[in-house]
N, CA, C and O atoms as a GROMACS GRO file, in nm:
protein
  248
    1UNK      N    1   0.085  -0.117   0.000
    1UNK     CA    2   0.000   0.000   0.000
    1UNK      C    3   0.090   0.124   0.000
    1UNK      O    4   0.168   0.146   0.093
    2UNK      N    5   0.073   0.229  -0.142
    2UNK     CA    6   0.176   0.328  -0.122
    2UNK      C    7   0.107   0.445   0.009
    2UNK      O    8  -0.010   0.456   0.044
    3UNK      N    9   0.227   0.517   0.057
    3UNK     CA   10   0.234   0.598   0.159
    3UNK      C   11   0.260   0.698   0.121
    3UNK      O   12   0.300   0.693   0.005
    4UNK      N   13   0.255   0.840   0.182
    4UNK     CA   14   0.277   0.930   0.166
    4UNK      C   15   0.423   0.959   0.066
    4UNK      O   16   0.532   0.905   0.085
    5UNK      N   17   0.400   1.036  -0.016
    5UNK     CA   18   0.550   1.039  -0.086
    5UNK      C   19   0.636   1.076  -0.021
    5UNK      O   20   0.619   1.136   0.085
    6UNK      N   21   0.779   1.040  -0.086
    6UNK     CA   22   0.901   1.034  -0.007
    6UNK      C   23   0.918   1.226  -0.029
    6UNK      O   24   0.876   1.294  -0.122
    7UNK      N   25   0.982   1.262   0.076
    7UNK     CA   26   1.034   1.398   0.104
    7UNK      C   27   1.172   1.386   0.061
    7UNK      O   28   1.252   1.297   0.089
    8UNK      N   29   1.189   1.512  -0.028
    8UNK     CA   30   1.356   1.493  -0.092
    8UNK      C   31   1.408   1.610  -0.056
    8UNK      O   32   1.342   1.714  -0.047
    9UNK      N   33   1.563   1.597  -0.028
    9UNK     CA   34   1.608   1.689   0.038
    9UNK      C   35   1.607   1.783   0.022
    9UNK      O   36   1.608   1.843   0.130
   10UNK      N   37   1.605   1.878  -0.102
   10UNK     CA   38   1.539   1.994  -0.105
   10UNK      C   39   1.451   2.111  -0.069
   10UNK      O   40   1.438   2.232  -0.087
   11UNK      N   41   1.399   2.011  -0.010
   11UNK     CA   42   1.244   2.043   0.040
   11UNK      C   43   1.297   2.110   0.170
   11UNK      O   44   1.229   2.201   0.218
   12UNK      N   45   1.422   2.071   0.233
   12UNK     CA   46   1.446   2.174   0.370
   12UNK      C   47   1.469   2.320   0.278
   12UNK      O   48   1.428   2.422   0.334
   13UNK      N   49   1.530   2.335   0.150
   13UNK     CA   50   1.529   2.491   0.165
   13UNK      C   51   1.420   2.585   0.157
   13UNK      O   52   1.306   2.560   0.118
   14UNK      N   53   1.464   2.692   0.196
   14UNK     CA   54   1.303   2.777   0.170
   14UNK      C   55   1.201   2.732   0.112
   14UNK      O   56   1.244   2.717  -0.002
   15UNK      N   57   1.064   2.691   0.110
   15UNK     CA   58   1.002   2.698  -0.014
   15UNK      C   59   0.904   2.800  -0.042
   15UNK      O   60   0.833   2.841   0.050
   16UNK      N   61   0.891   2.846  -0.160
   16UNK     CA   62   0.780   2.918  -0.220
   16UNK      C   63   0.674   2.932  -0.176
   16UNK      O   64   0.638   3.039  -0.129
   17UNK      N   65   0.563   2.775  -0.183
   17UNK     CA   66   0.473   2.803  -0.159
   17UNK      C   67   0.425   2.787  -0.008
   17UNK      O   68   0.510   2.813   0.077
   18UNK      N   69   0.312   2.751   0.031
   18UNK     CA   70   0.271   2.770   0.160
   18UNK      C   71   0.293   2.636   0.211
   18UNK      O   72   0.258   2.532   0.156
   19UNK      N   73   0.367   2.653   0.342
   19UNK     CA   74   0.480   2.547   0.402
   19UNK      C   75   0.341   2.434   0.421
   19UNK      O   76   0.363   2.323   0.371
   20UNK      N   77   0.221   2.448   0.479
   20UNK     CA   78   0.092   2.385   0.547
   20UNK      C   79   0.070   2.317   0.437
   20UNK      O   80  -0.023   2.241   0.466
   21UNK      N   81   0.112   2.293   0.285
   21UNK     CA   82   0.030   2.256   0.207
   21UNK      C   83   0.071   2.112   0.202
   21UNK      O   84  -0.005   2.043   0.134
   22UNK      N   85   0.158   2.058   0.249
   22UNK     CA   86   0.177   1.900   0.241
   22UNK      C   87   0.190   1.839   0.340
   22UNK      O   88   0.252   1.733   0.342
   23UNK      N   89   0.125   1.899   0.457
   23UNK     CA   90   0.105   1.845   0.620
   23UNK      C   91  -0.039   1.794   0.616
   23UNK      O   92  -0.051   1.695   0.687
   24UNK      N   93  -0.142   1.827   0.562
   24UNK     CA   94  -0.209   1.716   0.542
   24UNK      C   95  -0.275   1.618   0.472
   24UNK      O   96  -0.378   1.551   0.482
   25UNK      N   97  -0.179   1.633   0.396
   25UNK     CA   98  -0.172   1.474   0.301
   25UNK      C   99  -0.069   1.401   0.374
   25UNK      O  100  -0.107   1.285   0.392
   26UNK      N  101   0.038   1.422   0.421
   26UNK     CA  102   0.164   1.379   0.492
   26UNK      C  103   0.073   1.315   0.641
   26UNK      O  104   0.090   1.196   0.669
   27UNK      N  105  -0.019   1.403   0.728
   27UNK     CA  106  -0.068   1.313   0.824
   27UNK      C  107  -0.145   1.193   0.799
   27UNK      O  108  -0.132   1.084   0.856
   28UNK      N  109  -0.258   1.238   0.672
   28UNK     CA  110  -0.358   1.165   0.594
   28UNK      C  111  -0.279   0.995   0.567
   28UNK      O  112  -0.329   0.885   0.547
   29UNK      N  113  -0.159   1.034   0.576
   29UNK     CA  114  -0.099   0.903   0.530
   29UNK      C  115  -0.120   0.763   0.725
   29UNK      O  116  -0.106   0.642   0.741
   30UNK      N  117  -0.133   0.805   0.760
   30UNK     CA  118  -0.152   0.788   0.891
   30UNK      C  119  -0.300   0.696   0.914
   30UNK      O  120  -0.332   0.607   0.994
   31UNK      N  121  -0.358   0.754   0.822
   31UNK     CA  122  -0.532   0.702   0.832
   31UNK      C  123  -0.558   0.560   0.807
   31UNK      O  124  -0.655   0.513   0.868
   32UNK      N  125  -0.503   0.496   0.743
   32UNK     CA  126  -0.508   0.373   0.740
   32UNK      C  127  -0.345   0.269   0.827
   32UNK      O  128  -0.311   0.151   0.823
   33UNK      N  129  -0.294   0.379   0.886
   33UNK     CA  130  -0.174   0.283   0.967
   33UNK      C  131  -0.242   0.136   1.081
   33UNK      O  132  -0.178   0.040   1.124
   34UNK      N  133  -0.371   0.167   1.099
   34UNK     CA  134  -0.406  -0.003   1.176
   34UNK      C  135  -0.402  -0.136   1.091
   34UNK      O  136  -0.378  -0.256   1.108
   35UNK      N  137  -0.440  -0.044   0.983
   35UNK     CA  138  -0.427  -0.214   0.874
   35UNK      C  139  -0.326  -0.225   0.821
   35UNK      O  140  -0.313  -0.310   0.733
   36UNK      N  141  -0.205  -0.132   0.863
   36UNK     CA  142  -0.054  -0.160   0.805
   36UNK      C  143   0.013  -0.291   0.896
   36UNK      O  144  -0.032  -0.329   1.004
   37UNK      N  145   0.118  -0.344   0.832
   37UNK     CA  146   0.159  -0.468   0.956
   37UNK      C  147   0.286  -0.362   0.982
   37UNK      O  148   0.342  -0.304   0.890
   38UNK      N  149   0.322  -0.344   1.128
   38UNK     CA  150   0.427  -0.265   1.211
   38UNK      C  151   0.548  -0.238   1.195
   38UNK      O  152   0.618  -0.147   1.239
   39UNK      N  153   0.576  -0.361   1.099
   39UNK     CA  154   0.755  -0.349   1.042
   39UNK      C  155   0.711  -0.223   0.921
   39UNK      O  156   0.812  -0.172   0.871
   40UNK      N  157   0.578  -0.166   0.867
   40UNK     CA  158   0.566  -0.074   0.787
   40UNK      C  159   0.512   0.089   0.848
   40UNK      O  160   0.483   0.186   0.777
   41UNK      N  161   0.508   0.082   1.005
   41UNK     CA  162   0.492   0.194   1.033
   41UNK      C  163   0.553   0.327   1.052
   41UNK      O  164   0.506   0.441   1.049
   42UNK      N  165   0.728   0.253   1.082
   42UNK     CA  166   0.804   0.334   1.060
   42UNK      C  167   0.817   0.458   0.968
   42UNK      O  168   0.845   0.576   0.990
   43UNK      N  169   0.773   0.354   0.811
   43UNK     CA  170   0.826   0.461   0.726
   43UNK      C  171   0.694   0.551   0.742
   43UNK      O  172   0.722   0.671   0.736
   44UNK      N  173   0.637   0.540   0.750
   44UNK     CA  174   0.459   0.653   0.789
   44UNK      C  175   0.520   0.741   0.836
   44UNK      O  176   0.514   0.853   0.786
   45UNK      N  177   0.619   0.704   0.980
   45UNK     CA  178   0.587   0.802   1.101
   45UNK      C  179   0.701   0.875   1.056
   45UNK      O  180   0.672   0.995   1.060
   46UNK      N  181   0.824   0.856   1.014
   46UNK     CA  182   0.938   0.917   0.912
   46UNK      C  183   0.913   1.018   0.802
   46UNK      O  184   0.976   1.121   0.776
   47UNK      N  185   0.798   0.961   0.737
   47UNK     CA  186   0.724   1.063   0.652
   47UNK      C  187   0.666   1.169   0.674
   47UNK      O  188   0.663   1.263   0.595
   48UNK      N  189   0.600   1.166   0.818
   48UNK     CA  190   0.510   1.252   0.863
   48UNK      C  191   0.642   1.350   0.959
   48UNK      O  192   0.653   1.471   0.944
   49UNK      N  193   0.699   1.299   1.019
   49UNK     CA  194   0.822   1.386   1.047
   49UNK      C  195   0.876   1.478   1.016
   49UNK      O  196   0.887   1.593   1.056
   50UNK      N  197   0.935   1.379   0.883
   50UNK     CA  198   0.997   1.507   0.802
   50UNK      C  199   0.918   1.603   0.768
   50UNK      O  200   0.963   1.714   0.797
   51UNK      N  201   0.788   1.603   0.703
   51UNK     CA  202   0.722   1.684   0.638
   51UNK      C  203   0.672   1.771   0.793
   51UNK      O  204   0.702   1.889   0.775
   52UNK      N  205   0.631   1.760   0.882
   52UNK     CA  206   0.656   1.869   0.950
   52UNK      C  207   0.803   1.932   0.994
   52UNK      O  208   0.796   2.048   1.036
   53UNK      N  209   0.880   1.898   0.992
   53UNK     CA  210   1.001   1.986   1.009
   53UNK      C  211   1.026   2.067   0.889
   53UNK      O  212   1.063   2.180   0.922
   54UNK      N  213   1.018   2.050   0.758
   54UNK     CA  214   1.006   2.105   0.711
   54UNK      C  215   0.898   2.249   0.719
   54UNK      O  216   0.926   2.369   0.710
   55UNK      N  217   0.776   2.186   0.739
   55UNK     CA  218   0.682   2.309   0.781
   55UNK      C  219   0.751   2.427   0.904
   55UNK      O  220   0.756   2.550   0.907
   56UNK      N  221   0.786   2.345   0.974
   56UNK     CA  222   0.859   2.416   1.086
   56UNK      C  223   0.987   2.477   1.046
   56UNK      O  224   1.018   2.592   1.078
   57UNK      N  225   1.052   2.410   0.985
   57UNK     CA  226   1.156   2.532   0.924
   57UNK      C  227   1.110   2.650   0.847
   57UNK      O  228   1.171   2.756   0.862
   58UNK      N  229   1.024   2.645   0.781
   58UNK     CA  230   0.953   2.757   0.715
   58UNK      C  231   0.844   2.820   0.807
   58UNK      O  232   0.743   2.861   0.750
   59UNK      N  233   0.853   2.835   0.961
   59UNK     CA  234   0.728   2.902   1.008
   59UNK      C  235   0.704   3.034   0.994
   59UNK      O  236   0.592   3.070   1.028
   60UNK      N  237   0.814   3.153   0.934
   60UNK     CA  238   0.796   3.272   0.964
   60UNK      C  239   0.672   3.256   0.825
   60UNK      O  240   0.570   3.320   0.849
   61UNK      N  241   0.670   3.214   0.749
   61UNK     CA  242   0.563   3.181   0.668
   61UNK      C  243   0.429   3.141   0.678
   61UNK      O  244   0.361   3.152   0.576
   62UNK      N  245   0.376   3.093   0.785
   62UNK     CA  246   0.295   3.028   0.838
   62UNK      C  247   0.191   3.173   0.892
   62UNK      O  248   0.087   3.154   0.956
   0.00000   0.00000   0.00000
């Protein structure tokens, strides 16, 4: 079952548009984690990570 897309490193520099716009599709990925088997939750919770730090590096934007 694909997951949230992978975050590429880039994505820490500034970005353009509005930092909020891939935090919730990035949590959304989360919504079906009970029917994931656990050796696959990791990468969810990795996904969802990054993509808020990223948001958070960009807060004066927010």
């Amino acid at each position: 079952m694909p997951g949230p897309p992978a975050v590429q490193a880039d994505q820490y520099t500034q970005q353009d548009t509005d930092p909020r716009a891939g935090i919730d599709e990035a949590v959304a990925g989360l919504d079906d984690l009970a029917a994931l088997p656990l050796s696959e939750h990791v990468d969810r919770f990795e996904a969802v990570h990054t993509e808020l730090t990223v948001a958070l590096s960009t807060i004066d934007k927010v």
